[in-house]
N, C-alpha and C positions, 0 to 999 in steps of 0.2 A: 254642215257638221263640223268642216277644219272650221271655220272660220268660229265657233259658238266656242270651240275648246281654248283656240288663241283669247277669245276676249277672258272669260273663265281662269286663265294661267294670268293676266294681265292683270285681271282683281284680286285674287289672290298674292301677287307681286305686290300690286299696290297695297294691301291693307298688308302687309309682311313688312313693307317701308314705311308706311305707317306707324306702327306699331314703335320701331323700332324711333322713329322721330321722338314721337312720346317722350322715349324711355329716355333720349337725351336729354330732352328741355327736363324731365323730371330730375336726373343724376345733377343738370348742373345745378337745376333748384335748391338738391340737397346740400351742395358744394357751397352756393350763396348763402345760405341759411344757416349752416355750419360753422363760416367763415364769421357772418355778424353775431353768431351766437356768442364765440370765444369773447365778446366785453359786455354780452347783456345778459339776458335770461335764458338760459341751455333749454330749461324744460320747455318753454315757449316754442322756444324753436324747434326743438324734437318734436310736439305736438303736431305745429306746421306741418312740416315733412312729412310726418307720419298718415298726415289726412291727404295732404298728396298722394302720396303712394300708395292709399286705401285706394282712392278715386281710379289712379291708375293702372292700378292694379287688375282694378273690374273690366278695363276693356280688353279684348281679342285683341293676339297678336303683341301687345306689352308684355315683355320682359319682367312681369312681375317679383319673380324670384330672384333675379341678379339684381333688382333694385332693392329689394331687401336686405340681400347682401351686403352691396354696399350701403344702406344706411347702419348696417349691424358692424360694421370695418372702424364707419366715421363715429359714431357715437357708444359703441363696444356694449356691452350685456344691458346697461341699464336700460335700453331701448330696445332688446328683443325680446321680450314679453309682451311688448305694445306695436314692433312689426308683427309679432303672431299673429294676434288678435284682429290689427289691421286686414291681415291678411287672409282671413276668415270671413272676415265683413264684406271684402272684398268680390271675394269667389262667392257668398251667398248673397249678395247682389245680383250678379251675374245670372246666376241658376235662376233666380226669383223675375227677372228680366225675362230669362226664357220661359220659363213656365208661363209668362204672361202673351208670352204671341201667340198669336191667335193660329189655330191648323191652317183654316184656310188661307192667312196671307201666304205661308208658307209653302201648301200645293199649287197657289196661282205662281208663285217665286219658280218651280218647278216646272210650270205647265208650261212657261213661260221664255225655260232654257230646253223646253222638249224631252227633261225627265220624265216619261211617262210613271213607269214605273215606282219612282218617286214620290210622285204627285197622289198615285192611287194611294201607297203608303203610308205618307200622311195624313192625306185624310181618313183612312181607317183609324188611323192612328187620334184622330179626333172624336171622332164617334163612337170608339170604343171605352171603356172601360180601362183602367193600366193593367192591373191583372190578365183582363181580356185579350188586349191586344198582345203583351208580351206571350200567351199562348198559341196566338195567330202567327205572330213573328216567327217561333221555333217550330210552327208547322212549315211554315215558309223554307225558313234561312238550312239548307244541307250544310252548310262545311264548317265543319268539325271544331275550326278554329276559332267562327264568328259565334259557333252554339257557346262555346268554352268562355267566351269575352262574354257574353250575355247573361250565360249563370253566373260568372264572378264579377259583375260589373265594378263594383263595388271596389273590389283589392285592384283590378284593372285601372281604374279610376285616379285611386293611390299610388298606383306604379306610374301611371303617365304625368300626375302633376309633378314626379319627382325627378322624371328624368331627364339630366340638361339637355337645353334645346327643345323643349316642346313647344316653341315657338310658332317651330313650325307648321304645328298640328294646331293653333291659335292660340297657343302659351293657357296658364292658368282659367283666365279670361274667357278663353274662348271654349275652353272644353267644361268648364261649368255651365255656359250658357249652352251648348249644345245639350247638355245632360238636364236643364230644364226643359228645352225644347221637346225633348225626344218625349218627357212623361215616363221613362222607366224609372226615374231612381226618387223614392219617397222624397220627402223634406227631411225627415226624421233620421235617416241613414244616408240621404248625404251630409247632412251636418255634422253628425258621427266621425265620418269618413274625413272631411275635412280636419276635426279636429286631431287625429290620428295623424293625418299624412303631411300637414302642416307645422307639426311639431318637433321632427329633429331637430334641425339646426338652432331653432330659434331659444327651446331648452336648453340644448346644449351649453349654446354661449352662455346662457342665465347660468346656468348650474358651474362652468367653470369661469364665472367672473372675468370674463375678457377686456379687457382695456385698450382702446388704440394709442 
């Protein structure tokens, strides 16, 4: 039982240093590409970048949001209309990723670290219906807090991609792909959602014309 939780915190470390590797080779991409940009074609180059950071954006554990960031510093308003965007493509990759795994690789994933409990839940979570299941789930789930996260998945969803540091929790990346996984959250209203929660910063810059 120790020994299954050390490996578990191990993986978890590792795809957490992972992630965060990524994020470097990406920043210094943007920094290269910025740098050649200043005597050739800017827009080129923003483009570049920008498909970068889509790409990267989609994996768990990448720092998606701070490399937004900094490409919205390096290249100022004209290009956060098209990090938004990116960043939308990004996260509904992900979701669409997870919607496509399969339940069962996912119980054997479980059966496999001795999650029982787990393993039977997903595969309910296969066989059911989403409607269905999300009904079985809140006969299940008691505490007050998890029922609360369940009806408002949605504004929870929005709250977590927005708060720094969700890295930890598999950053942008990963908590889209888990919310395909899971089969609660439509297409139609996580796309929604996305485009709500993904929208301050990158408006904002638009709207007050930032320049670095």
């Amino acid at each position: 039982m120790k020994q299954r939780w050390i490996l578990l915190v191990l993986f978890y470390l590792g795809l957490m240093g992972l992630g965060w590797l990524i994020s470097g080779f990406v920043s210094q991409a943007i920094d290269m590409k910025a740098a050649a940009g200043q005597g050739g074609n800017m827009m080129w180059m923003m483009m570049t970048v920008c498909m970068i950071y889509m790409f990267a954006s989609a994996i768990p554990f990448v720092p998606g949001a701070e490399i937004g960031l900094a490409l919205i510093a390096v290249f100022g308003a004209r290009v956060a209309l098209l990090v938004y965007v990116c960043m939308i493509c990004a996260l509904s990759l992900s979701y669409l990723l997870g919607r496509l795994v399969p339940a069962a690789w996912l119980s054997r994933a479980f059966n496999s670290l001795r999650f029982r409990k787990a393993a039977a839940l997903v595969e309910q979570m296969g066989t059911a219906a989403p409607g269905v299941f999300e009904a079985q789930l809140r006969a299940q789930v008691k505490n007050r807090v998890l029922l609360a996260l369940l009806g408002y998945r949605y504004i929870a969803l929005a709250v977590a991609l927005n708060v720094p540091g969700n890295t930890v929790v598999g950053g942008g990346g990963g908590l889209a792909l888990l919310a395909g996984m899971s089969r609660l959250f439509s297409p139609l209203w996580f796309i929604l959602t996305l485009l709500i929660a993904v929208a301050p910063i990158p408006l904002t810059v638009f709207m007050m014309g930032y320049q670095p």
